[in-house]
N, C-alpha and C positions, 0 to 999 in steps of 0.2 A: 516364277514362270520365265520363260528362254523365249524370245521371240527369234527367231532367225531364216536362212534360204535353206530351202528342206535341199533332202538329197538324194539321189535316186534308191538311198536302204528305205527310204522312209515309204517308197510307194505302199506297200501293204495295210501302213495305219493310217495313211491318209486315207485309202479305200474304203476303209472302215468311216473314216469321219464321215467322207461323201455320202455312205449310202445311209448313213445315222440322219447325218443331215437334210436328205433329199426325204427321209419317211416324216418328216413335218409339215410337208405338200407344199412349201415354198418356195419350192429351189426351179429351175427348169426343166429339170428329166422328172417325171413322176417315180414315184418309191419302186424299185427296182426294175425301173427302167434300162439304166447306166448300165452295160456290161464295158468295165474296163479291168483290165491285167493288170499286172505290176510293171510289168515289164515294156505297156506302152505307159503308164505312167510316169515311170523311171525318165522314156525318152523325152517326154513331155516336158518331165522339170530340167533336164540338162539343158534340153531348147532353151528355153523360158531364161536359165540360169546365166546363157551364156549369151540374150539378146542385151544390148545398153541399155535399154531402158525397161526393160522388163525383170518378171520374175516370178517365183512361187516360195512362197512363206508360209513356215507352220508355226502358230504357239504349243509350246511344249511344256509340258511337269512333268522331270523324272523322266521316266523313259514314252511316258504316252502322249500323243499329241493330238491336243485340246479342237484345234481350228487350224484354217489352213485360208491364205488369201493368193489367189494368181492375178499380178499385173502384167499387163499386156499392150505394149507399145506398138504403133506400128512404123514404118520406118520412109513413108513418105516425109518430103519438106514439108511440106502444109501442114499434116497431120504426127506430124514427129515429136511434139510437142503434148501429144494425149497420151492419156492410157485408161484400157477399162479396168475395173475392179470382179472377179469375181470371188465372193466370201461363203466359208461355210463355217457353223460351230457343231459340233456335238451337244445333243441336248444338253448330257452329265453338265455341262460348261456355259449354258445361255444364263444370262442376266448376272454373272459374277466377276465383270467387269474384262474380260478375256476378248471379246470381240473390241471397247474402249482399248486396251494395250496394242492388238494390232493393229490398229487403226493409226492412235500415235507415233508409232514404229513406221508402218508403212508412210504416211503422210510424212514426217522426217526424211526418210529412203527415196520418197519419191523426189523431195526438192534435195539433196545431192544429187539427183539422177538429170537435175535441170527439167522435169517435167512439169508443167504447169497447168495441167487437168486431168481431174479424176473422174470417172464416171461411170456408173453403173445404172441398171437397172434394178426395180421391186418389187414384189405383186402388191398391190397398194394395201390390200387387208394384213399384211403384213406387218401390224403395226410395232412390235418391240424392235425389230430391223428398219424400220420408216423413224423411230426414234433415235437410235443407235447412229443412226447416220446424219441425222441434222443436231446430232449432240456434237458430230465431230465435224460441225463446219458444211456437210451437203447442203445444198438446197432443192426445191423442187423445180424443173425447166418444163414439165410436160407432163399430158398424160399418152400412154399407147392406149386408147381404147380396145377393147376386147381382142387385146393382144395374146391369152392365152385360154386354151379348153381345160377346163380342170372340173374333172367328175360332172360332167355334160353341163356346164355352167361355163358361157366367157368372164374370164376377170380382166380387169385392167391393170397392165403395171405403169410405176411413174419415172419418168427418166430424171437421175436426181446427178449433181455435178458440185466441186469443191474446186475451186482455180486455187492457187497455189502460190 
C-alpha cells in the first residue's frame, strides 16, 4: 500500500470513497447528500496541496484508492500551529490496518510540517473509528452534545486531539 498527497487525476476515486464512506452514517454529510464534481475536487486538493501545512492524502493499492485523509491548517499566528483531521475509508478496506498506515504517515507529515496539533471530531457511537484513534495517540478533550440529527435522533460527537 502507497500512502501519499492525492492529485487532482485522483478526484473521481476519491469521490467514490467519500460517498462509500459517508453510506456507513458516520461521516457529516448523510449518504448522498454530498454533490461534489471532480473538477471542484481536483480544486480542492491543489488548494490543500499547495497550503504549508496542510494537505490531502490517499492510501492506495494498485491503481484504487483505499482511504483518503484532508489536513487542514489554518494560517493565523495563534492557531498556525493546529490542524483538523478529516478521514474517510471505504468499507472494502475498514479494520485491515489501512486507516493504522495513514495515520502513521500523516502523524510523521504532520511533525515535518512543525505542526503540533491534530484534531478532529466523531460521532461517539462510532466506536471502530473512536478506537482507530486513540490506538494512535488521540485522546478524548470533550463532548459536542447533540451535536448532530441523524435519522430524527440527536447524537453526540467527541472532540478527540493528539499534540505532537
Amino acid at each position: 500500500m502507497l500512502i501519499r498527497q492525492a492529485s487532482g487525476i485522483d478526484a473521481e476515486k476519491i469521490i467514490s470513497v467519500m460517498k462509500n464512506a459517508e453510506e456507513s452514517g458516520y461521516m457529516l454529510y448523510a449518504p448522498g447528500e454530498r454533490q461534489i464534481e471532480s473538477t471542484a475536487l481536483s480544486k480542492l486538493i491543489n488548494t490543500l496541496n499547495n497550503a504549508p501545512k496542510s494537505g490531502f492524502f490517499v492510501a492506495q493499492q494498485n491503481d484504487e484508492i483505499l482511504a483518503y485523509l484532508i489536513v487542514k491548517a489554518e494560517n493565523l499566528s495563534r492557531t498556525s500551529h493546529r490542524a483538523v483531521i478529516v478521514v474517510g475509508v471505504h468499507s472494502n478496506s475498514r479494520g485491515k490496518g489501512v486507516g493504522t498506515q495513514l495515520f502513521e504517515y500523516i502523524i510523521k507529515w504532520a511533525k515535518q510540517a512543525e505542526i503540533h496539533r491534530l484534531e478532529l471530531t466523531v460521532i461517539e457511537s462510532n466506536e471502530q473509528a473512536v478506537k482507530l484513534y486513540k490506538k494512535m495517540g488521540f485522546e478524548i478533550e470533550g463532548i459536542k452534545k447533540d451535536s448532530l440529527l441523524i435519522d430524527g435522533q440527536y447524537v453526540n460527537e467527541l472532540y478527540m486531539s493528539k499534540l505532537l
